[in-house]
N, C-alpha and C positions, 0 to 999 in steps of 0.2 A: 504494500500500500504506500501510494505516495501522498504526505501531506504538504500542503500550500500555506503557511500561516499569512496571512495579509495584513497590507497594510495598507487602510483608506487615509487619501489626502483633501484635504480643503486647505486653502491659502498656504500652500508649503507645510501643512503642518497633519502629522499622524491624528488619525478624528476614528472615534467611533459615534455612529445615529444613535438613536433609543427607536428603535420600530419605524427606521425610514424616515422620522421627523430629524428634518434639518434645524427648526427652532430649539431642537433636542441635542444636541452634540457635545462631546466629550473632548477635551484634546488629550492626549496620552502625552504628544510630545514636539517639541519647535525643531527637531533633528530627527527626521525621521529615518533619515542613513544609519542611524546608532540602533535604531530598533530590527534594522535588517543587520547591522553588524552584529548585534546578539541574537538575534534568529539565528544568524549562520555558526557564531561560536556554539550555539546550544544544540548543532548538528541538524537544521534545516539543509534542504538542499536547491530547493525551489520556495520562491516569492510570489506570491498574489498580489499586486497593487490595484486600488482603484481611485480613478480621478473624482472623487464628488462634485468636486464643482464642475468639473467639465461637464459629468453628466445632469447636471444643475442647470446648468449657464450656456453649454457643448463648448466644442474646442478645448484646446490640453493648456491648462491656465498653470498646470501642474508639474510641465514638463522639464522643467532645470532640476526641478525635486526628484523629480522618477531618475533624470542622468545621474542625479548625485547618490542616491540609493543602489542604482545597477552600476555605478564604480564603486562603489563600497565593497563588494563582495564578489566572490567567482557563481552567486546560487543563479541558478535561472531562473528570469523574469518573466512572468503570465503577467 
């Protein structure tokens, strides 16, 4: 079995919803390359990312964050 842990972004920053409610969001963290660095230290081998706000807003508002996440690590990115 392969697991994917993810990592959803809003404004560069690692977010979880509460049931899809954007008025509802969580930050975990303003570096979200650090949470894919210890994903991969904690033996992930694949990453799930999703853009919220892209799929919010469309277009990738997110995407210097996603480069700076898939240079952090060797894991492959979904």
């Amino acid at each position: 079995m392969k697991l994917f842990p993810a990592i959803d972004l809003f404004d560069g920053k690692a977010v979880r919803l509460f049931k899809g409610d954007y008025s509802k969001m969580t930050v975990y963290s303003e570096h979200p390359e650090q949470i894919a660095i210890d994903f991969f230290g904690k033996g992930a081998k694949f990453l799930h990312t999703v853009d919220l706000q892209g799929a919010l807003l469309g277009g990738t508002p997110n995407i210097e964050t996603i480069k700076k996440i898939a240079s952090s690590t060797d894991a492959f990115m979904q």
